[in-house]
Predicted model as a PDB file, atoms N, CA, C, CB and O in Angstrom, pLDDT in the B-factor column:
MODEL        1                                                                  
ATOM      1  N   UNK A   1      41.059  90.124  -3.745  1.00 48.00           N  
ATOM      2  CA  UNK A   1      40.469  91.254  -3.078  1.00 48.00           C  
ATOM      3  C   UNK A   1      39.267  91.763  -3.835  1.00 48.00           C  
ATOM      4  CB  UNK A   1      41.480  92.348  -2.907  1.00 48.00           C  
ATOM      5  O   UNK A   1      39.362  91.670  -5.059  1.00 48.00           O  
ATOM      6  N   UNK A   2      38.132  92.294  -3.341  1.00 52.00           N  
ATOM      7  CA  UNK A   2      37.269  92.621  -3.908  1.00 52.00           C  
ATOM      8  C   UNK A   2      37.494  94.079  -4.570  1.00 52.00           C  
ATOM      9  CB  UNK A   2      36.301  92.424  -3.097  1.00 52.00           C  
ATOM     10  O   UNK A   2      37.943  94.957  -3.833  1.00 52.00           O  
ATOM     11  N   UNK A   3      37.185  94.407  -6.017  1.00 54.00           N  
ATOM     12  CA  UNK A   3      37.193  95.534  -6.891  1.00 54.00           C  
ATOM     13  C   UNK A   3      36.206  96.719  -6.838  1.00 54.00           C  
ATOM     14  CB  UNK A   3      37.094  95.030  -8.070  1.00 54.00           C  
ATOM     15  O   UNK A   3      35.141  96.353  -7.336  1.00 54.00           O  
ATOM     16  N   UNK A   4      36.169  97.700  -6.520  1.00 59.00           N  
ATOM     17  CA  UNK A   4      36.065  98.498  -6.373  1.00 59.00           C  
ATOM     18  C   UNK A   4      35.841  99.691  -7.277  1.00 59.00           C  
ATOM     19  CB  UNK A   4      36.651  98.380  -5.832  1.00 59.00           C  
ATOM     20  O   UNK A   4      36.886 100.142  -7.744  1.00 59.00           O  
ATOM     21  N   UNK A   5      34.628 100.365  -7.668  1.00 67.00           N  
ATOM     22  CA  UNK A   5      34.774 101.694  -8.881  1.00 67.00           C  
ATOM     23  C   UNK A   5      34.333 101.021  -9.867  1.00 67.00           C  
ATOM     24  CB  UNK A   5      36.335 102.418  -9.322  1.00 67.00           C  
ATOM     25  O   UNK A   5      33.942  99.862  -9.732  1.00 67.00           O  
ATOM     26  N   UNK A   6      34.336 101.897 -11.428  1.00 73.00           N  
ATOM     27  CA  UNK A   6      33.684 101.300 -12.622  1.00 73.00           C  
ATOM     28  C   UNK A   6      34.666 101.379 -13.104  1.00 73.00           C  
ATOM     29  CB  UNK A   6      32.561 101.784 -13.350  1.00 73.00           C  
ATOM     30  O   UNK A   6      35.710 101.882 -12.691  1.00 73.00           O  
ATOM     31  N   UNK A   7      34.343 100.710 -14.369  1.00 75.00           N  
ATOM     32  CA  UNK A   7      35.097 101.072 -15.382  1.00 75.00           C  
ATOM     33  C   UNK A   7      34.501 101.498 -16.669  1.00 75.00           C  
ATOM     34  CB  UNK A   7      35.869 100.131 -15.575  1.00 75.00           C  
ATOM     35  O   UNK A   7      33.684 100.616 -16.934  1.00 75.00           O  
ATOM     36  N   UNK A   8      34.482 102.459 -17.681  1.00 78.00           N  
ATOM     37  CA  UNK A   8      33.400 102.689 -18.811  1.00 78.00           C  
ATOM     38  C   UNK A   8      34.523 102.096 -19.926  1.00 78.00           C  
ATOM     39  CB  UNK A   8      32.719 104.584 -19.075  1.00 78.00           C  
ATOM     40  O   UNK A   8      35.736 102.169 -19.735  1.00 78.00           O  
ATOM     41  N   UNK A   9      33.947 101.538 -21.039  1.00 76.00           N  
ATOM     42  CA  UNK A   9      34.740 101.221 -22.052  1.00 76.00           C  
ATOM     43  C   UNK A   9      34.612 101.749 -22.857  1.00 76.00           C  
ATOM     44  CB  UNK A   9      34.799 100.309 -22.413  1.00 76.00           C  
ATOM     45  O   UNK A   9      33.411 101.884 -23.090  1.00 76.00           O  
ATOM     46  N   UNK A  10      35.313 102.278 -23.646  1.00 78.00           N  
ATOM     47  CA  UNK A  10      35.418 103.016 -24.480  1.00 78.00           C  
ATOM     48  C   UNK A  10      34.743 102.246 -26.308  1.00 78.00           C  
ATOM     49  CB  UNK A  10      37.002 103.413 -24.209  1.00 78.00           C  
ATOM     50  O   UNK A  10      34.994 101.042 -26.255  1.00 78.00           O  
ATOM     51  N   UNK A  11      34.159 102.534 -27.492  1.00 82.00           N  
ATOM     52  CA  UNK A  11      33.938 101.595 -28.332  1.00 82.00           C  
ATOM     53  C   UNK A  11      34.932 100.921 -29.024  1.00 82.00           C  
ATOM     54  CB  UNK A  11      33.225 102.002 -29.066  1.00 82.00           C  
ATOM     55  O   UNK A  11      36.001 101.512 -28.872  1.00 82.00           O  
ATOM     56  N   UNK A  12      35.037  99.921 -29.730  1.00 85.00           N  
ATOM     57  CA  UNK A  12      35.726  98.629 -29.876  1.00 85.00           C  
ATOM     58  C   UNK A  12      35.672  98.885 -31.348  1.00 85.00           C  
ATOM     59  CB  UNK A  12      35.017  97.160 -29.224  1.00 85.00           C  
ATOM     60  O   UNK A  12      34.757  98.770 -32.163  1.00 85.00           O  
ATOM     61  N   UNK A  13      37.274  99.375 -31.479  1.00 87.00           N  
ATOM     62  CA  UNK A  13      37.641  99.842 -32.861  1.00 87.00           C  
ATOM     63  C   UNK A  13      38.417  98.241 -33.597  1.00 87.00           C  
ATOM     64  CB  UNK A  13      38.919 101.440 -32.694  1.00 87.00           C  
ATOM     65  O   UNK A  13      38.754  97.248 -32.952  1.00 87.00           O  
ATOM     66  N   UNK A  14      38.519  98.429 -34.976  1.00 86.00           N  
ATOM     67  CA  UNK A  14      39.187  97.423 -35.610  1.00 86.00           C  
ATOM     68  C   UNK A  14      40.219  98.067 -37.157  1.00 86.00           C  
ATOM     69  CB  UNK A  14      37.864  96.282 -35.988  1.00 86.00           C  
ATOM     70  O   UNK A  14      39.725  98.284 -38.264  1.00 86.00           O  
ATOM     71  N   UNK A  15      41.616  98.241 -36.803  1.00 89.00           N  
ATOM     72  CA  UNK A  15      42.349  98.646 -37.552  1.00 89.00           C  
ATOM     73  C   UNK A  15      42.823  97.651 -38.613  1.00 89.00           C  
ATOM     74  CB  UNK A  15      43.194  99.166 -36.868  1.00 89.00           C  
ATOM     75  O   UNK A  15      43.060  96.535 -38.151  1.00 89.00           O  
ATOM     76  N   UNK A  16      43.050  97.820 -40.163  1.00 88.00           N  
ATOM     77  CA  UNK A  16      43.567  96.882 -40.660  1.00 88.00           C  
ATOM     78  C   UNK A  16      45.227  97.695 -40.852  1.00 88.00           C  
ATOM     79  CB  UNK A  16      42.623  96.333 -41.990  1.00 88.00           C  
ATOM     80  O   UNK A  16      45.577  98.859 -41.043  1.00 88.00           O  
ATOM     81  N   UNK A  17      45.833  96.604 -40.713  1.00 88.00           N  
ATOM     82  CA  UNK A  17      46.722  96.851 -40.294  1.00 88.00           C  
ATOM     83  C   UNK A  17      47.875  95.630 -41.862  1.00 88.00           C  
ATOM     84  CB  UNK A  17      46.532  96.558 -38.409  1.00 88.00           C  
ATOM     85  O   UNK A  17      49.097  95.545 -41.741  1.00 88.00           O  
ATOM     86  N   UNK A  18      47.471  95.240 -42.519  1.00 84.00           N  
ATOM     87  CA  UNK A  18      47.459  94.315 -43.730  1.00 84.00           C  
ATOM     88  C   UNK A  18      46.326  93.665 -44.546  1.00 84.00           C  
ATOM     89  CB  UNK A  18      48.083  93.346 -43.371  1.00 84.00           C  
ATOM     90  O   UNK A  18      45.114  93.846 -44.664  1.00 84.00           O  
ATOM     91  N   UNK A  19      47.279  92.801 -45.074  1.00 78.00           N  
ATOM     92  CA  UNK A  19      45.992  92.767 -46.151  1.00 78.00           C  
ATOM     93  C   UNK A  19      44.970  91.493 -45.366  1.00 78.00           C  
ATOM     94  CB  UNK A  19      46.629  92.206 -48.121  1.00 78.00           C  
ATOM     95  O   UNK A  19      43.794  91.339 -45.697  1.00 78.00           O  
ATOM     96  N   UNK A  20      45.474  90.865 -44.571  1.00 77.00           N  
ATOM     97  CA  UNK A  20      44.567  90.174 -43.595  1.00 77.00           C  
ATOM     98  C   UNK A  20      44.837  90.181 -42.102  1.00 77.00           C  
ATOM     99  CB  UNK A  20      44.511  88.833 -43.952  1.00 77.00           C  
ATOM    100  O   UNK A  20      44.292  89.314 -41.419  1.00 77.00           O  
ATOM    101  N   UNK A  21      45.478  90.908 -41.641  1.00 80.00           N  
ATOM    102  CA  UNK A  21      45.492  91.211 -40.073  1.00 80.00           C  
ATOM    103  C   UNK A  21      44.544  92.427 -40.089  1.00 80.00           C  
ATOM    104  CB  UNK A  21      47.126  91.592 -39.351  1.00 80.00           C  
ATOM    105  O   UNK A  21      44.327  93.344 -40.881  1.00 80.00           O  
ATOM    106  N   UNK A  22      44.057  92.040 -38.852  1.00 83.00           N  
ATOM    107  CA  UNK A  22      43.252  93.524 -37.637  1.00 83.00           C  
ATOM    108  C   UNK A  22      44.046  93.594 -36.525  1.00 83.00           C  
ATOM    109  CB  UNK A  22      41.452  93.246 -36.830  1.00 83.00           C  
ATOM    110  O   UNK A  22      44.545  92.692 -35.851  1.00 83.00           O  
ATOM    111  N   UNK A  23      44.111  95.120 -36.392  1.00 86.00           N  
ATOM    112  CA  UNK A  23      44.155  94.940 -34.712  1.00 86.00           C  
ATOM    113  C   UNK A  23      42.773  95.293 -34.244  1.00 86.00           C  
ATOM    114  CB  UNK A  23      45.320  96.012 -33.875  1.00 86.00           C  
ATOM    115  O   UNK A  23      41.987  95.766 -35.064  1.00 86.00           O  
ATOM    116  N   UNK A  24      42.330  95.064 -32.726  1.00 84.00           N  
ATOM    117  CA  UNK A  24      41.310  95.231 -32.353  1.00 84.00           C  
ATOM    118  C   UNK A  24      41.547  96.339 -31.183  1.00 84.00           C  
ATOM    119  CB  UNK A  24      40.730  93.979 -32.091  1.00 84.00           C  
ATOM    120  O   UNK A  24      42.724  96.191 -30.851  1.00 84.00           O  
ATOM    121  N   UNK A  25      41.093  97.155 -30.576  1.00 87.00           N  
ATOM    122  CA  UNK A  25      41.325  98.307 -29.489  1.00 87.00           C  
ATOM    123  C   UNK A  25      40.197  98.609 -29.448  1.00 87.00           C  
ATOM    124  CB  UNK A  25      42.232  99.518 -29.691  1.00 87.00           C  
ATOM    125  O   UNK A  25      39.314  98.812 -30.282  1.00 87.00           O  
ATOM    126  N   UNK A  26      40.332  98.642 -27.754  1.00 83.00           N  
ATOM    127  CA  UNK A  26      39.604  98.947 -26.753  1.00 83.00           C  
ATOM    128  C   UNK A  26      39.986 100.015 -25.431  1.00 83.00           C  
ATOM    129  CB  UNK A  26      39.372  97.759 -26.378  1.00 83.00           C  
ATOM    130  O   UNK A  26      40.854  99.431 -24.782  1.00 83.00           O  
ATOM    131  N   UNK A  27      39.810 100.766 -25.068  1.00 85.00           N  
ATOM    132  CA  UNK A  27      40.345 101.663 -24.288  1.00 85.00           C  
ATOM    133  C   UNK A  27      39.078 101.422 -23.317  1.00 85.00           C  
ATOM    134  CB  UNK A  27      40.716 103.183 -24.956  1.00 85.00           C  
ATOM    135  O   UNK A  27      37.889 101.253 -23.585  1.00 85.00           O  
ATOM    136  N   UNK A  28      40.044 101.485 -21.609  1.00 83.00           N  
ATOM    137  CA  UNK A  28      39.228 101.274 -20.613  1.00 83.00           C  
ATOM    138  C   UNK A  28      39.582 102.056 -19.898  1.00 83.00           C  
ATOM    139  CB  UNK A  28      39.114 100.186 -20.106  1.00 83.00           C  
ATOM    140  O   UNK A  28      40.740 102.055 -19.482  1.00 83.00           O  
ATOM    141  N   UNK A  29      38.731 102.911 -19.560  1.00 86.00           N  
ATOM    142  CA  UNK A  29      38.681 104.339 -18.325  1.00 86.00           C  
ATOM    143  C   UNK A  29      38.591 104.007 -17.270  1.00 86.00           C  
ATOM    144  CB  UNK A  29      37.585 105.363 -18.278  1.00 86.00           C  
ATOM    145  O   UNK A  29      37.548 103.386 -17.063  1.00 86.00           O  
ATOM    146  N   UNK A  30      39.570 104.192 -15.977  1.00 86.00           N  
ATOM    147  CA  UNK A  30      38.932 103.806 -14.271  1.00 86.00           C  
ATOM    148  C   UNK A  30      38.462 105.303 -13.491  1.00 86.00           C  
ATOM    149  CB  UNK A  30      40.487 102.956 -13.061  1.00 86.00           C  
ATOM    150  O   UNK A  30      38.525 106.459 -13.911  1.00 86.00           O  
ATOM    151  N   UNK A  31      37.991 104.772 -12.237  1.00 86.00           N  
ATOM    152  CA  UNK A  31      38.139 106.299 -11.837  1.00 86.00           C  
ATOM    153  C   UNK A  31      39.050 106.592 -11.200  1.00 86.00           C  
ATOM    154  CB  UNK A  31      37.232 106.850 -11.169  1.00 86.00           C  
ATOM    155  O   UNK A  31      39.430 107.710 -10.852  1.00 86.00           O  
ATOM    156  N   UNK A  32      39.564 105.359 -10.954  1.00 87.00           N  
ATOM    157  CA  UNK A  32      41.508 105.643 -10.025  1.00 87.00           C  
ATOM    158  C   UNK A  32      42.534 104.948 -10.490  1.00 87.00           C  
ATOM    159  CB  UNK A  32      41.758 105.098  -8.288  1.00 87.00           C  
ATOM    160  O   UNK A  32      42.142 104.012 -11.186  1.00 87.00           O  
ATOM    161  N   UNK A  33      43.706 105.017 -10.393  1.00 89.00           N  
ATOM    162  CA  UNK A  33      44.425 104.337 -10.726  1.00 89.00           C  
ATOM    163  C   UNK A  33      44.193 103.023  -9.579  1.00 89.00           C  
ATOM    164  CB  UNK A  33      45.668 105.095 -10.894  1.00 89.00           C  
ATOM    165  O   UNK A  33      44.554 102.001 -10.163  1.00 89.00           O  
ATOM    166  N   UNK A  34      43.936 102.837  -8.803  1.00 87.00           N  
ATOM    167  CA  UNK A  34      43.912 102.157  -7.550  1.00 87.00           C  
ATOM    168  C   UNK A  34      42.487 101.170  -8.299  1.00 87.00           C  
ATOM    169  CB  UNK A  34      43.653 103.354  -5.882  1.00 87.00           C  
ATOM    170  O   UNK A  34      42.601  99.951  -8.173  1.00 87.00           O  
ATOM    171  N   UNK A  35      41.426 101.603  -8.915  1.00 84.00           N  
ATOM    172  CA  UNK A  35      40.517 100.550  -9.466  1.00 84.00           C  
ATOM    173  C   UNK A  35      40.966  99.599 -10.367  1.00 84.00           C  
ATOM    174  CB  UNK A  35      39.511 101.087 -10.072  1.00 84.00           C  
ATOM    175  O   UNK A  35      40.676  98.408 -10.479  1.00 84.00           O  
ATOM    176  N   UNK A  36      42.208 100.771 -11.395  1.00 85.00           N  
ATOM    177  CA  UNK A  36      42.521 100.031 -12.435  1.00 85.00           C  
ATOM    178  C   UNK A  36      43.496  98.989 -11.891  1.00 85.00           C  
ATOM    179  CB  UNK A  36      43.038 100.864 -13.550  1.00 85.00           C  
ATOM    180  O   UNK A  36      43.505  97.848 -12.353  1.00 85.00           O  
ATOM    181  N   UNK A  37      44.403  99.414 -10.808  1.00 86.00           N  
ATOM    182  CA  UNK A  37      45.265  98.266 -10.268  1.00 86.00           C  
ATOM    183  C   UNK A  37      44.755  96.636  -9.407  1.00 86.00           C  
ATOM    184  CB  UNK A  37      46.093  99.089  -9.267  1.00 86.00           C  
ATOM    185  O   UNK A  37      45.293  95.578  -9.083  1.00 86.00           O  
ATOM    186  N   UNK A  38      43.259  97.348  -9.322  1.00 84.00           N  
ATOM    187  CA  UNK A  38      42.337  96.362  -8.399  1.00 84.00           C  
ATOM    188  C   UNK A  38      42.040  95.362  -9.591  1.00 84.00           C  
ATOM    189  CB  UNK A  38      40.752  97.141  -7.597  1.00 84.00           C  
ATOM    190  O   UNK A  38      42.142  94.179  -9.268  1.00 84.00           O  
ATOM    191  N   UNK A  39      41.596  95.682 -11.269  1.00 81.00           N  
ATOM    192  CA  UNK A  39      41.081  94.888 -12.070  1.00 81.00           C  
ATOM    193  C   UNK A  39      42.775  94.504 -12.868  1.00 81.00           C  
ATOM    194  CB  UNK A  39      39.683  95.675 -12.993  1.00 81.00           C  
ATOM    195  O   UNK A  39      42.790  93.499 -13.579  1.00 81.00           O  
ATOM    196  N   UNK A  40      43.639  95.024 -12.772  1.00 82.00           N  
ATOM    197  CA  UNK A  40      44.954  93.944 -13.280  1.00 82.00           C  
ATOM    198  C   UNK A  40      45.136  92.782 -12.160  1.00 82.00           C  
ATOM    199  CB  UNK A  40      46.652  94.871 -13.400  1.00 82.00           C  
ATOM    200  O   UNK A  40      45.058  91.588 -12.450  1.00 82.00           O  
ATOM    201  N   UNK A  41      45.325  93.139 -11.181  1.00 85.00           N  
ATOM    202  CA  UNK A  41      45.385  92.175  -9.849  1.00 85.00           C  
ATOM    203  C   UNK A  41      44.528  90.899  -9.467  1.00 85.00           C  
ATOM    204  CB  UNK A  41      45.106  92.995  -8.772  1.00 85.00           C  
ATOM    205  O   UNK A  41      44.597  89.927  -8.715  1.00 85.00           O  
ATOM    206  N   UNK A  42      43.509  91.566 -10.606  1.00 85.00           N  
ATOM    207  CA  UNK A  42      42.127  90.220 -10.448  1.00 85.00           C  
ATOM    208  C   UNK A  42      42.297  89.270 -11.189  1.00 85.00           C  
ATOM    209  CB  UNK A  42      40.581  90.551 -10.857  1.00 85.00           C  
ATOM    210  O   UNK A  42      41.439  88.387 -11.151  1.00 85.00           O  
ATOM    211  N   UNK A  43      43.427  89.119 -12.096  1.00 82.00           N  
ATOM    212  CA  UNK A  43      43.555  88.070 -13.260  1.00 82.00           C  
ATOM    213  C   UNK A  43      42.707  88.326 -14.337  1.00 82.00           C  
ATOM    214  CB  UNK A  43      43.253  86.680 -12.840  1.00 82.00           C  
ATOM    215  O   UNK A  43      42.783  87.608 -15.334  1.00 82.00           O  
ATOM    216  N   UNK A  44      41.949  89.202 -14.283  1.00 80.00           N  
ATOM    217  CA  UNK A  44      41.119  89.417 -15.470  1.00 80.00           C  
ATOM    218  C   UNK A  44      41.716  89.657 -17.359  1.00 80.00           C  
ATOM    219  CB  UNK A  44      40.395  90.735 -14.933  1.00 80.00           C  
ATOM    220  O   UNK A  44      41.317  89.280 -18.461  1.00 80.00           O  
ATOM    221  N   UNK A  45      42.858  90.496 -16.824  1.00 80.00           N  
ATOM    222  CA  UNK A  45      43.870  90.744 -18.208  1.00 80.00           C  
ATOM    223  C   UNK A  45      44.333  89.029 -18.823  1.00 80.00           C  
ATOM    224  CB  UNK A  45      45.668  91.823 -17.582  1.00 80.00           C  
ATOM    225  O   UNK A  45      44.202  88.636 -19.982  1.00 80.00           O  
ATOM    226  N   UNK A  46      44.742  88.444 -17.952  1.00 86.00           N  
ATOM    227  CA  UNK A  46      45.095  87.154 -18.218  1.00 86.00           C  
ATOM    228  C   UNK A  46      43.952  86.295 -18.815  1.00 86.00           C  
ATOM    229  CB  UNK A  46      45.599  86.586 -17.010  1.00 86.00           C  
ATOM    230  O   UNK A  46      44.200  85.458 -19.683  1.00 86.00           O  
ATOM    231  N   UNK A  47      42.588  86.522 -18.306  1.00 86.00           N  
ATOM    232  CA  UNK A  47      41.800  85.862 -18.763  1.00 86.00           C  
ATOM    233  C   UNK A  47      41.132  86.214 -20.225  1.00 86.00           C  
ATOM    234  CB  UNK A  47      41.056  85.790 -17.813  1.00 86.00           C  
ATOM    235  O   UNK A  47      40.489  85.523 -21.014  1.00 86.00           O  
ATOM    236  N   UNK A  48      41.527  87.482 -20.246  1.00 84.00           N  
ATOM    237  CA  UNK A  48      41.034  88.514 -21.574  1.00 84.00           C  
ATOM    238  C   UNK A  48      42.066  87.504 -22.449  1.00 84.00           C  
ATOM    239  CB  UNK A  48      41.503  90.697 -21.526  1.00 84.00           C  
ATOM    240  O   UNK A  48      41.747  86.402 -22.896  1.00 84.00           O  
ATOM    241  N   UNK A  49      42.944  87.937 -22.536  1.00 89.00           N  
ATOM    242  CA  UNK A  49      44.552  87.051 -23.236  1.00 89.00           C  
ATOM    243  C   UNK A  49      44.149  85.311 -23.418  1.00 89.00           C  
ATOM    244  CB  UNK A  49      46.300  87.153 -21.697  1.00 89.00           C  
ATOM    245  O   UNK A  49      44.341  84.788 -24.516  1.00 89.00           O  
ATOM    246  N   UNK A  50      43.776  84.767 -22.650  1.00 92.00           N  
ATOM    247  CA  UNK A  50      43.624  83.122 -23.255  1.00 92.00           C  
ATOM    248  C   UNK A  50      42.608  83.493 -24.008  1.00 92.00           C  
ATOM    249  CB  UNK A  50      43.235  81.696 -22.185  1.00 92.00           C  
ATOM    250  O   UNK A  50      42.785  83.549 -25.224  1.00 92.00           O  
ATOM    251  N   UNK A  51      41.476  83.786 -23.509  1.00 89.00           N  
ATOM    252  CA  UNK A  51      40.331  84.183 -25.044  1.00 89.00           C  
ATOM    253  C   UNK A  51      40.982  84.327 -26.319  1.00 89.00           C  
ATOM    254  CB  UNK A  51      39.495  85.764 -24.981  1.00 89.00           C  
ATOM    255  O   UNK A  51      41.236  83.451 -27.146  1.00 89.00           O  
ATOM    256  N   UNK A  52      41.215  85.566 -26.354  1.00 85.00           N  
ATOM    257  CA  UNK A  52      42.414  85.723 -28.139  1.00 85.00           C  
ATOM    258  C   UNK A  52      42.878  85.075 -28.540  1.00 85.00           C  
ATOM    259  CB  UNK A  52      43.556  86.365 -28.441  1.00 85.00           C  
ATOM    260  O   UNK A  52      42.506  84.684 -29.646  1.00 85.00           O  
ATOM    261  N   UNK A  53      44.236  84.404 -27.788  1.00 90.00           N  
ATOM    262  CA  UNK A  53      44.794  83.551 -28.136  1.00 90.00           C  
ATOM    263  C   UNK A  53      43.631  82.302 -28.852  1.00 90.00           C  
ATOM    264  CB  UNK A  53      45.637  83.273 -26.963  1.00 90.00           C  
ATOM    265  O   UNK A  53      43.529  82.023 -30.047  1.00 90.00           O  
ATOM    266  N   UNK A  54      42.935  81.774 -27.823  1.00 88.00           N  
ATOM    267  CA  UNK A  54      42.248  80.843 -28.295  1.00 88.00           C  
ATOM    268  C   UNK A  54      41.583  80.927 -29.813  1.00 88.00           C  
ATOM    269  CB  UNK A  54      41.370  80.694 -27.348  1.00 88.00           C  
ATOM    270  O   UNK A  54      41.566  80.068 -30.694  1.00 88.00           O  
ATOM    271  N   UNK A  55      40.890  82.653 -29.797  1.00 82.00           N  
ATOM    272  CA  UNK A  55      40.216  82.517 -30.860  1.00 82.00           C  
ATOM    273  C   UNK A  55      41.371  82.981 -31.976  1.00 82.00           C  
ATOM    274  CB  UNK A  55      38.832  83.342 -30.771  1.00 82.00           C  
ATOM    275  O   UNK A  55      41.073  83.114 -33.163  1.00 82.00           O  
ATOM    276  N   UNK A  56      42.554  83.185 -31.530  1.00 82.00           N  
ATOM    277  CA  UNK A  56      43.482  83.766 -32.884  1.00 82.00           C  
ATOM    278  C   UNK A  56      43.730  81.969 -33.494  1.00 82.00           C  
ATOM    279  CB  UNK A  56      45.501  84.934 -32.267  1.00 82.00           C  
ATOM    280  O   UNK A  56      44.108  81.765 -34.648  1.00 82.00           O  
ATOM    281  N   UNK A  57      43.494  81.015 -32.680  1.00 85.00           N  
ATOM    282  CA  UNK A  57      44.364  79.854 -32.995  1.00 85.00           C  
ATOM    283  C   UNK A  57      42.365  78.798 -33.961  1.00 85.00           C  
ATOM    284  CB  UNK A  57      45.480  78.909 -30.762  1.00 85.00           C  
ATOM    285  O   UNK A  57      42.295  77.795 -34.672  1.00 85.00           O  
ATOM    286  N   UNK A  58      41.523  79.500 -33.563  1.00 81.00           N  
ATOM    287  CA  UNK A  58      40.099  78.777 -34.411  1.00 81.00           C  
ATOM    288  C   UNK A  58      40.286  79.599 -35.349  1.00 81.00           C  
ATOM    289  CB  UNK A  58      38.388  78.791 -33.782  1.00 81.00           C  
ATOM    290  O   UNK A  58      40.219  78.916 -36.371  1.00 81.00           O  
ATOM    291  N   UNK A  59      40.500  80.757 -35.656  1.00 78.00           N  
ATOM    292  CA  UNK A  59      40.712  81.207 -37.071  1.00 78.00           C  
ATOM    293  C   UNK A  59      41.846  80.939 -37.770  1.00 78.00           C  
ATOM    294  CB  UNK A  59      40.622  82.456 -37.166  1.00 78.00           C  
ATOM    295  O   UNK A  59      41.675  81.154 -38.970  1.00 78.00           O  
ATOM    296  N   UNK A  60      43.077  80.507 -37.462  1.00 80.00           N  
ATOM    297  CA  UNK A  60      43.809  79.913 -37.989  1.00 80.00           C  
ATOM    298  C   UNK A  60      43.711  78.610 -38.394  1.00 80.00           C  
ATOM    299  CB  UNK A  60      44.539  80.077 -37.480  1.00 80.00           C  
ATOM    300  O   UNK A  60      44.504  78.176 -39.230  1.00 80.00           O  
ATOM    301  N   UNK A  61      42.804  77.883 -37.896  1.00 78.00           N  
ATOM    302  CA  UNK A  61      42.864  76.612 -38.676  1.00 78.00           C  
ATOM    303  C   UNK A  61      42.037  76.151 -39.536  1.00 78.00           C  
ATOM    304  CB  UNK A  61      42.918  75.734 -38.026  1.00 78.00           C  
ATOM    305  O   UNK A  61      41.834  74.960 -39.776  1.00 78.00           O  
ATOM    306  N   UNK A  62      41.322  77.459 -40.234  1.00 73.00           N  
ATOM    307  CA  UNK A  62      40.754  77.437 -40.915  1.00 73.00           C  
ATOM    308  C   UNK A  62      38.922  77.052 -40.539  1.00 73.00           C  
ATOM    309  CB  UNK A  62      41.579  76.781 -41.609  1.00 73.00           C  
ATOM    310  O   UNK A  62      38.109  77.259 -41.440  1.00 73.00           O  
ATOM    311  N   UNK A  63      38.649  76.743 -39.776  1.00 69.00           N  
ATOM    312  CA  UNK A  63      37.340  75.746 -38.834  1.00 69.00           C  
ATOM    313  C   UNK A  63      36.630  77.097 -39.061  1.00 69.00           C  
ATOM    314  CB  UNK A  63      37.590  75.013 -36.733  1.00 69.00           C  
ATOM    315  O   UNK A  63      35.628  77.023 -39.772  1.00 69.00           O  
ATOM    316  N   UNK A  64      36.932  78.209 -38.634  1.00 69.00           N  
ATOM    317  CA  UNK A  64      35.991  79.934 -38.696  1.00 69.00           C  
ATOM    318  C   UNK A  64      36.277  80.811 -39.317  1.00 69.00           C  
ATOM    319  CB  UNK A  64      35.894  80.790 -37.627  1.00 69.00           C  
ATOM    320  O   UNK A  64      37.431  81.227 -39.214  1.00 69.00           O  
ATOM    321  N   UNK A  65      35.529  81.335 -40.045  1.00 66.00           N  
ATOM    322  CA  UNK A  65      35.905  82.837 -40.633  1.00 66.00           C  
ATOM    323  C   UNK A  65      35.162  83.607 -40.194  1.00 66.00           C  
ATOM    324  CB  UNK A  65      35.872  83.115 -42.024  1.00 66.00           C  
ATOM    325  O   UNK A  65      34.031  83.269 -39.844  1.00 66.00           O  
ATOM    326  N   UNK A  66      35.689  85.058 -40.084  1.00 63.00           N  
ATOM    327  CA  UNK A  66      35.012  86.410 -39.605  1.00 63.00           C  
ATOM    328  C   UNK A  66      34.340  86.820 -40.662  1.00 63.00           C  
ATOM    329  CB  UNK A  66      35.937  87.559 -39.129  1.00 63.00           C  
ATOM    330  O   UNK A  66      34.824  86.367 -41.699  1.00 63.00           O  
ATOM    331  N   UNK A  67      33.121  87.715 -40.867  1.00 59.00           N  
ATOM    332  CA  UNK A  67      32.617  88.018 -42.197  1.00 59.00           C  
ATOM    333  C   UNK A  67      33.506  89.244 -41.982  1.00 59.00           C  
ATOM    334  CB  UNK A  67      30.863  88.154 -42.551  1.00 59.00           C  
ATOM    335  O   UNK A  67      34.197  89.357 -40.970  1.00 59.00           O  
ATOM    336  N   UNK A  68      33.474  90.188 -42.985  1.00 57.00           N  
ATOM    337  CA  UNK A  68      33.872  91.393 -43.015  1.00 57.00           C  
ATOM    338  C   UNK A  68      33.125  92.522 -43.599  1.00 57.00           C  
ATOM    339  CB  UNK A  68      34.894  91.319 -43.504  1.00 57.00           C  
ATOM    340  O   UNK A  68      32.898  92.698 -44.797  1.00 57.00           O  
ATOM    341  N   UNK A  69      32.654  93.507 -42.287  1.00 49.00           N  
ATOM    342  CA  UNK A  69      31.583  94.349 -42.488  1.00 49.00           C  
ATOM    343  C   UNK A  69      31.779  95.665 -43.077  1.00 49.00           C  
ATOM    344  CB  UNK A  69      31.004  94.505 -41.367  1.00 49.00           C  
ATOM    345  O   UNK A  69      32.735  96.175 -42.494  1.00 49.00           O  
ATOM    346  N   UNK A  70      31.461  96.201 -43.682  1.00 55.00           N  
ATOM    347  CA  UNK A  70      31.773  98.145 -43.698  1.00 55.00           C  
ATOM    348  C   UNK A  70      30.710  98.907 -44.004  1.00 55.00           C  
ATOM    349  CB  UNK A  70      32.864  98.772 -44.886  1.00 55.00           C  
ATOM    350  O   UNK A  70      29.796  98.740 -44.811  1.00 55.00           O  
ATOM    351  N   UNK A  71      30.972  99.812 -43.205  1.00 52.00           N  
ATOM    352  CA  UNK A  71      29.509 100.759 -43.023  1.00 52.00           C  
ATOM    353  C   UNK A  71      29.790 101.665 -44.623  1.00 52.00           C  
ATOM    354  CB  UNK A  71      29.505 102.142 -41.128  1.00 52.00           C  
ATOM    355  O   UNK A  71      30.743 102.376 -44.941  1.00 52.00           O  
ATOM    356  N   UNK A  72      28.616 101.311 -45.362  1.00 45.00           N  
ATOM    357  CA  UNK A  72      27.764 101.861 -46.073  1.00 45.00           C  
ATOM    358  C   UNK A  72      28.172 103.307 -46.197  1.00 45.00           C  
ATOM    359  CB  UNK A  72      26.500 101.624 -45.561  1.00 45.00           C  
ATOM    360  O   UNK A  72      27.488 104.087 -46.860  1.00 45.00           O  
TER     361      UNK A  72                                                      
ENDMDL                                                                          
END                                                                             
């Protein structure tokens, strides 16, 4: 079905959470619940999810590293 409304994202925080895990968070605002049910329904969450996965599994094998930044 076609989606409907915006969505604004909120900025893209990174918690350490150990001495080498992050979590990453993102908060996404709709203007209805009915938009936000339009963009779960679209497969989009699912498609968000193989990304990660994918890239949780290139940093695990050592092939990439993240640099690690901190504001000054």
């Amino acid at each position: 079905g076609k989606i409907v409304g915006e969505v604004n994202f909120r900025p893209l925080n990174f918690e350490s959470i150990s001495d080498n895990r992050t979590r990453m968070v993102q908060q996404s605002v709709f203007q209805s619940g009915g938009d936000r049910d339009g963009i779960l329904q679209s497969g989009m969450e699912r498609g968000v999810d193989d990304s990660f996965q994918r890239l949780d599994e290139l940093l695990e094998d050592g092939r990439y590293d993240l640099i690690n930044y901190e504001d000054n």
